[in-house]
C-alpha positions in Angstrom: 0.0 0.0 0.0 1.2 3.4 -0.8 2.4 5.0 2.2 1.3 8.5 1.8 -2.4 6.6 1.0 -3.5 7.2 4.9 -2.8 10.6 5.4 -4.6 11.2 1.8 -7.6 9.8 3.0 -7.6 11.9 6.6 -6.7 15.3 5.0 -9.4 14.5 2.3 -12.1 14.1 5.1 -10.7 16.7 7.3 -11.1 19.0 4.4 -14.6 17.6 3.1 -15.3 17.3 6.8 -15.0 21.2 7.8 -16.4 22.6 5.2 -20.0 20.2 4.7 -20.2 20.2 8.4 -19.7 24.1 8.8 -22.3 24.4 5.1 -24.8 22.8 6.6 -24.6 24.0 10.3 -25.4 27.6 8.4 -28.6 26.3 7.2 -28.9 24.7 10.1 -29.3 27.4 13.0 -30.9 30.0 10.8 -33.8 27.5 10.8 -33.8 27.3 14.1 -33.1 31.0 14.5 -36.7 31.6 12.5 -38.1 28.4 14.1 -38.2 25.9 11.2 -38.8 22.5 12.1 -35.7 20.3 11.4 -36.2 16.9 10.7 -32.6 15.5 10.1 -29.2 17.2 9.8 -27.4 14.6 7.8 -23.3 15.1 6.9 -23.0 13.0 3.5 -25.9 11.7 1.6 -27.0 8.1 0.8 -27.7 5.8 3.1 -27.5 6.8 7.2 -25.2 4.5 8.8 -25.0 6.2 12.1 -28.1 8.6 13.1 -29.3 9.9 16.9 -32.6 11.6 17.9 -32.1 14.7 20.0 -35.1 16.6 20.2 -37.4 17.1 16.9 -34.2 16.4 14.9 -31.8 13.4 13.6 -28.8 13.7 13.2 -27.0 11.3 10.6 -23.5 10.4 9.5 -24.5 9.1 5.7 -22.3 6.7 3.3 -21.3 9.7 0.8 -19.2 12.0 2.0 -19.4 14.6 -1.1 -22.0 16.9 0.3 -24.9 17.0 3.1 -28.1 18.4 3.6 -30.4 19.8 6.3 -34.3 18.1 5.7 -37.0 20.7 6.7 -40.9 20.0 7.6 -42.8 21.6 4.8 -39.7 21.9 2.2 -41.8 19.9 -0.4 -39.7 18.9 -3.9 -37.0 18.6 -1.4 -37.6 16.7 0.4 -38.0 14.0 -2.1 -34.4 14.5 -3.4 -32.8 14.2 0.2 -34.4 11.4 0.4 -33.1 9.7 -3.0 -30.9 6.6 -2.3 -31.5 6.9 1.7 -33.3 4.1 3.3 -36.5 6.5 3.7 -37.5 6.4 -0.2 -40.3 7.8 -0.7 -43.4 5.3 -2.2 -44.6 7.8 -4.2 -43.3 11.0 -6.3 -44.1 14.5 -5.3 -46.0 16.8 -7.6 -48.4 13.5 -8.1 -51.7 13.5 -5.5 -50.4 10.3 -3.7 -46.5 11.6 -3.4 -48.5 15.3 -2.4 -50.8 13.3 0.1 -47.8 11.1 1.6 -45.9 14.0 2.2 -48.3 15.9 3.9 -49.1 12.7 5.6 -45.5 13.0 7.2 -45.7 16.4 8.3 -49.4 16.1 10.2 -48.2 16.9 13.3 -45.9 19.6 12.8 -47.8 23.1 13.4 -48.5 24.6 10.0 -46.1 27.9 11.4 -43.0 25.9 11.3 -43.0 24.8 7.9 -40.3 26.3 5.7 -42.5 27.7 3.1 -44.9 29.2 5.2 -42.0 31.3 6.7 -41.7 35.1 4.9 -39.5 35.3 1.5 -36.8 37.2 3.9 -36.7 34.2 6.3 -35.8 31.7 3.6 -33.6 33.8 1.7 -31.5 33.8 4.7 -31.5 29.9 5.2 -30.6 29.5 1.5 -27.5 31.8 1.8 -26.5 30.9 5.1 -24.9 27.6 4.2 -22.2 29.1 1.6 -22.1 32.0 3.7 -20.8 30.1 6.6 -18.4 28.7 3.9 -16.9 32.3 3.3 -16.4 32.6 7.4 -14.7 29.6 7.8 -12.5 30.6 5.2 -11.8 34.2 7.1 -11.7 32.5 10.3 -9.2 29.9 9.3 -6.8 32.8 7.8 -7.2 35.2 10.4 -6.1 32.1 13.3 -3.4 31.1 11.0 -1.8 35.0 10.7 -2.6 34.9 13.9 -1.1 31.8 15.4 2.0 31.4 12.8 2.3 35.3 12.3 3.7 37.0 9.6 6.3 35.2 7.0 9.9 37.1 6.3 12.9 36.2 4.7 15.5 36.6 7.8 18.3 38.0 5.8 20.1 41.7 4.6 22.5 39.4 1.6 22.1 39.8 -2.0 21.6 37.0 -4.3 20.8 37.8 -7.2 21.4 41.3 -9.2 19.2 41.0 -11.9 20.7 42.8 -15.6 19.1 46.4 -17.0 17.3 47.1 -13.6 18.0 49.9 -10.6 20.2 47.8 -8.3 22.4 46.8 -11.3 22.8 50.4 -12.8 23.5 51.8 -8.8 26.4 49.2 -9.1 24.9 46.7 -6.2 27.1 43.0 -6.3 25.8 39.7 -5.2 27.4 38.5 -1.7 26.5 42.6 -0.9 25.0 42.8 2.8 22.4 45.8 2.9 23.4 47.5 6.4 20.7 50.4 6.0 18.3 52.2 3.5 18.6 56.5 3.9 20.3 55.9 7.4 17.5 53.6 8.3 19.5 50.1 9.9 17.5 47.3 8.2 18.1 43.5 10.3 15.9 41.7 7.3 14.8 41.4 3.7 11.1 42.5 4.6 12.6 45.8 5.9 14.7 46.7 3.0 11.1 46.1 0.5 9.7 48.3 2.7 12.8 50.6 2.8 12.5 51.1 -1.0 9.4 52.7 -1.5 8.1 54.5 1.3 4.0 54.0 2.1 3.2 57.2 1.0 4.9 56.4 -2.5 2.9 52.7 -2.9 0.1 53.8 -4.4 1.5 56.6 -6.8 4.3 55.5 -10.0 7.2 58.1 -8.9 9.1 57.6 -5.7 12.4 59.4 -4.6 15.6 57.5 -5.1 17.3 56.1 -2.0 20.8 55.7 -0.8 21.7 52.5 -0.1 24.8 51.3 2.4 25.9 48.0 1.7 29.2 46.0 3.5 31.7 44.9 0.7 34.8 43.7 1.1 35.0 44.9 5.2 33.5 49.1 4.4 30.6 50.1 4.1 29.7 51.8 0.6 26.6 54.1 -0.3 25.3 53.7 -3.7 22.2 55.6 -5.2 19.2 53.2 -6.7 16.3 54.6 -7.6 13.0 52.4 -8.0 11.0 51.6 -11.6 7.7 50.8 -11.6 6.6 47.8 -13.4 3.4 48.2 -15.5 3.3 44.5 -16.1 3.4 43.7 -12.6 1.7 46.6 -11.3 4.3 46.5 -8.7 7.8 48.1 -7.8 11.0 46.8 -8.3 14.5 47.2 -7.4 15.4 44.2 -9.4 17.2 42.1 -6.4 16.8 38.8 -4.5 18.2 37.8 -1.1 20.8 35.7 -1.3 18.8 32.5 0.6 19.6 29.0 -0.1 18.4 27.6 3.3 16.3 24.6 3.4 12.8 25.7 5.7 10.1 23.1 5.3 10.4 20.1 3.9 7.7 17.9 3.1 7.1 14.5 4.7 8.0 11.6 1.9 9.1 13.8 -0.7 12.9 13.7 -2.9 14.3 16.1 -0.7 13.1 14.1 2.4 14.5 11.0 1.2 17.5 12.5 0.3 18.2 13.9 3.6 17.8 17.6 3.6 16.8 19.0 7.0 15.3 22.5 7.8 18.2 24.6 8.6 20.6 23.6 5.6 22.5 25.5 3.4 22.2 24.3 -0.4 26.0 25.3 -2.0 24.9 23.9 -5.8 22.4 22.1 -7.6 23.5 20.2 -10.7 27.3 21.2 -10.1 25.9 25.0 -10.8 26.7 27.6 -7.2 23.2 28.5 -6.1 22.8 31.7 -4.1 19.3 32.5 -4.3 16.1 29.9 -4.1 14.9 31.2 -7.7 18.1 29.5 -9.2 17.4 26.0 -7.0 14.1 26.1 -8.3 14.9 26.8 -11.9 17.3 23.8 -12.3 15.0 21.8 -10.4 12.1 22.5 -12.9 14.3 21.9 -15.5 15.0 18.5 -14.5 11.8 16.2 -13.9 12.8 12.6 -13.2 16.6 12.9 -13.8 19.2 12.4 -11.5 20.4 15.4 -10.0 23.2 16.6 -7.8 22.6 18.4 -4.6 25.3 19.6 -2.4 25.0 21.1 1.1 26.4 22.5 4.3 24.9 21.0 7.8 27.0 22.1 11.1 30.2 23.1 9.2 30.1 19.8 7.2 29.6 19.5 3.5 27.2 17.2 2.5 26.8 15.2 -1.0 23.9 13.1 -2.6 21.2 12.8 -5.6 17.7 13.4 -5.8 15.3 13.0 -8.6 12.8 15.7 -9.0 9.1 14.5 -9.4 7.8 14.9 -12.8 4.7 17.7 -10.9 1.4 18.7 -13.2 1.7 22.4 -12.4 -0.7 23.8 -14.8 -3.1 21.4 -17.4 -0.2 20.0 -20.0 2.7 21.2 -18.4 5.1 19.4 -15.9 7.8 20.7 -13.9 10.0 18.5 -11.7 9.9 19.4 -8.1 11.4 17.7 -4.4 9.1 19.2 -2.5 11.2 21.8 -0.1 10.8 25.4 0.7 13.4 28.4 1.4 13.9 29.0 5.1 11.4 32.2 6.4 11.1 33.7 10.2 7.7 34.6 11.5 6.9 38.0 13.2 3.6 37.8 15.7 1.1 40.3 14.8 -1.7 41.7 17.2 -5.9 40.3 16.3 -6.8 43.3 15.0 -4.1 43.0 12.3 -4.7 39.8 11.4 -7.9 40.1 11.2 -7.2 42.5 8.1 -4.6 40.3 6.9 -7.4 37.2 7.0 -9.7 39.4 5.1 -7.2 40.9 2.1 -6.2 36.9 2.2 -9.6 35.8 1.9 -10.8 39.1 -0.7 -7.6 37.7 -2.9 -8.6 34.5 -2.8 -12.4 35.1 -4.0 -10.6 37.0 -6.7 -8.6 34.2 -8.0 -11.2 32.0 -8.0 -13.8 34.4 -9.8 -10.8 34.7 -12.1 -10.5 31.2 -13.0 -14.6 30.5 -13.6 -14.1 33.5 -16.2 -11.4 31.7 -17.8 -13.4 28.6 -18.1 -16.0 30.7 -19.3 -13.9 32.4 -21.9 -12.4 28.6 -22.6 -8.5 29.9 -21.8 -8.9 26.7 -19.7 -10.6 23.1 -20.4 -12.3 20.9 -18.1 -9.2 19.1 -18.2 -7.7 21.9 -15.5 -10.9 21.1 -13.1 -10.3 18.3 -10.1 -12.3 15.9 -8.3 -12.5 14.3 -5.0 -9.5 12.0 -6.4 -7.2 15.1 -6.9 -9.0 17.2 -4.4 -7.9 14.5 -1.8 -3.9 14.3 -4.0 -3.9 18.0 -3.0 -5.0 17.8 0.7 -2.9 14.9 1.6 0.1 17.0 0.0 -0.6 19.9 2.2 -0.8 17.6 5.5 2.8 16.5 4.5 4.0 20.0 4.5 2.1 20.8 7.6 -0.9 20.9 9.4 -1.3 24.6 8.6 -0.9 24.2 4.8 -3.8 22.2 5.1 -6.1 24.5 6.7 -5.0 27.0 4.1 -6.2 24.5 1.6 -9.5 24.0 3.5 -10.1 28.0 3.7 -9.1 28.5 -0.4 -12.0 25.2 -1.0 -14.3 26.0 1.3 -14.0 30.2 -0.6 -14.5 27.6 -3.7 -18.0 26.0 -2.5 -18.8 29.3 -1.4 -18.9 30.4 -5.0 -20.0 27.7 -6.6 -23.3 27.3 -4.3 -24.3 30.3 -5.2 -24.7 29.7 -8.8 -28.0 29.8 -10.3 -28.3 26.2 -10.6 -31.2 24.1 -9.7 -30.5 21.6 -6.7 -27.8 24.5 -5.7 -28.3 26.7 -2.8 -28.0 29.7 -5.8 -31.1 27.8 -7.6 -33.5 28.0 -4.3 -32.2 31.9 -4.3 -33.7 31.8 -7.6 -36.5 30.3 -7.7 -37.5 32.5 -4.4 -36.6 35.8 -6.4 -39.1 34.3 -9.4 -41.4 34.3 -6.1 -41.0 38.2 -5.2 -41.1 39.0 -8.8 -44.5 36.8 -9.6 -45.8 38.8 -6.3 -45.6 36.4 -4.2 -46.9 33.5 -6.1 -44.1 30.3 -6.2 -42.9 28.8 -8.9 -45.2 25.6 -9.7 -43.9 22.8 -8.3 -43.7 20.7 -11.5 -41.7 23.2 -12.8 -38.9 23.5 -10.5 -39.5 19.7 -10.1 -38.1 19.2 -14.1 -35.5 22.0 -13.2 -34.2 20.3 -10.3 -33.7 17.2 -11.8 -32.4 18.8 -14.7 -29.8 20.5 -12.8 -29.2 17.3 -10.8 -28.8 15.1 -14.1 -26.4 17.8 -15.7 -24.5 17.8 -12.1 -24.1 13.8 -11.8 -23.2 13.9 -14.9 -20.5 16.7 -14.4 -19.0 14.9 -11.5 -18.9 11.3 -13.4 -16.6 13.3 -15.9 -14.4 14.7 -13.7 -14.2 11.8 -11.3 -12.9 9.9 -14.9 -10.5 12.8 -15.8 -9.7 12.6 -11.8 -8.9 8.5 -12.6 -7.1 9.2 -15.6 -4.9 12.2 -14.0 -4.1 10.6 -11.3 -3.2 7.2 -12.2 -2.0 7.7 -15.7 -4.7 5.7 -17.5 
């Protein structure tokens, strides 16, 4: 058995886990906020293999873990879906009189005033919405108690590494193996502070900035040199056009090349491939270059130089392109930052990643990707198990980006969707009041539930084929 196959399966249902369970508890206490009768709150669908009765509700632990659902009193087409493949089949359709008489049947005696849709327009909205809204906390939450608890990442170090050609460092005269001591006077003890030292805050959000005088040690005296910062319009960012000179393993990840090989947090890599390395851009470059061939690594641990080989993994890094990679990351220190900051931080983090994600559906939409580029539960699980290798809090960074991902993708307008019961309730308000016939949204749910099943059979294939090879 593969030995990275257990913790696969526990980071998948950690992730799938959080994110259902926190989904569903949304639509859960809104219902009981507006006094909806609950009659199960099930995580998973399918059969229930574990349930309990506490109060008017059960509460169920169901075969299929891909999803969940919250069963009101009153919730009519529904009801009949959340039933579907459960041992509580219904005998007889809804939208027929025996399915509409058995139904009712079941709800006898719940007072008519806790049935979902006799609750005001207002009321239901909110229990639609709250399930991916409760997605979009957990994703802020997650990010905020990571800045908070791990703090912010910097790059401990005041050495060049890289000088690259035709930018301001190179025309000021800067060298690689350079230490920055301080940026206009200013001491700077790390790489953070001289990006910040570059372009003051009050110069961020313009494209002109002063130039600065840098002091650098070379050669046992300090020098000052002039450089004076470009704005990139492709990046929309400033640059200086320098890299610290860091080539010291951080993480590395459980069961990976660079594992096996033997590299421990805290080395120094000297040369990949026989080539000096002196920033991590240049490690990674070769690295790249090199999927599934031998390569070359040597290191420094304790004053002792180290030899060995490793052989990159051949890595899917974008749909038809592979990179080789062993799985290790540059050393970084941590700064602690107060709540209130990381609060701000967990929002920009969780604003950026609603805005990569809305980027992607748009280039699906515009076809600049396939269907090819979208996973399943088989990669979805690759991908979580990877991030529980690096660390525990990799993989609740990966839960907060796919739980920002459900939260988009529930609220599409899509029958059988959370975004397709917003719908059909806005058809409501806009009919004045007057739902949408049951038939009808009867043949649109199980359209939308076909086209879904459907979807997911497709990817679970391309997942198969991805994943294995074949």
């Amino acid at each position: 058995m593969n030995s990275n196959l257990p913790i696969t399966i526990f980071a998948f249902l950690v992730t799938l886990g959080l994110v259902v369970i926190v989904h569903e508890l949304g639509h859960f206490l809104f219902c009981k906020m507006f006094g909806v009768y609950v009659k199960t709150f099930s995580i998973g669908i399918g059969p229930k293999f574990l349930r309990k009765r506490w109060g008017e509700t059960e509460y169920a632990l169901s075969a299929i873990p891909f999803g969940g659902y919250v069963k009101m009193a009153g919730e009519g087409l529904m009801e009949e879906i959340q039933d579907t493949g459960t041992w509580q089949e219904r005998k007889y359709p809804l939208g027929t009189d025996a399915g509409n008489a058995e139904a009712a049947g079941q709800d006898d005696h719940i007072p008519p005033e806790r049935h979902f849709y006799n609750k005001p327009a207002w009321q239901r909205l909110l229990v639609f919405i709250a399930g991916p809204l409760f997605n979009l906390v957990l994703s802020f939450v997650l990010y905020t108690g990571l800045v908070l608890g791990n703090g912010l990442q910097n790059i401990p170090f005041t050495r060049i590494g890289v000088v690259h050609e035709a930018t301001p460092a190179a025309t000021a005269g800067l060298l690689v193996g350079d230490r920055i001591v301080s940026i206009d006077g200013k001491a700077v003890a790390d790489w953070g502070a001289i990006e910040d030292a570059f372009v003051p805050v009050a110069s961020r959000q313009s494209t002109t900035t002063p130039a600065v005088t840098v002091t650098v040690a070379r050669d046992g005296a300090n020098i000052d040199l002039s450089v004076q910062p470009v704005f990139d319009e492709a990046q929309k960012a400033w640059t200086v056009g320098l890299e610290p000179w860091n080539t010291t393993v951080g993480l590395v990840q459980k069961g990976g090349p660079a594992d096996k090989l033997g590299l421990k947090a805290g080395d120094l890599i000297v040369s990949v491939d026989g080539k000096p390395v002196t920033a991590f851009s240049q490690i990674a470059t070769i690295i790249n270059e090199r999927p599934s061939a031998a390569t070359s690594i040597v290191w420094e641990r304790a004053g002792r130089q180290l030899r060995g080989e490793v052989t990159p993994s051949m890595t899917e890094v974008s749909p038809g392109q592979n990179k080789g990679r062993i799985f290790l990351e540059p050393f970084f220190s941590y700064e602690k930052v107060g709540l209130g900051e990381a609060m701000d931080l967990g929002w920009q983090r969780t604003a950026d990643t609603i805005k990569v994600t809305v980027g992607v559906l748009g280039d699906f939409v515009k076809r600049r990707l396939g269907l090819d580029a979208v996973g399943g539960p088989l990669r979805i699980g690759q991908a979580a198990g990877e991030m529980l290798r690096w660390s525990f809090s990799h993989l609740m960074y990966f839960v907060a980006f796919f739980s920002i991902n459900l939260f988009l993708l529930n609220l599409m307008p899509i029958p059988v969707l959370d975004g397709g019961h917003v719908l059909f309730l806005l058809l409501e308000v806009v009919r004045g009041g007057k739902p949408v016939p049951e038939r009808l949204q009867a043949i649109a749910t199980q359209m939308g539930l076909i086209i879904l099943l459907l979807f997911m059979t497709f990817v679970v294939v391309l997942d198969v084929w991805k994943v294995t090879g074949h």
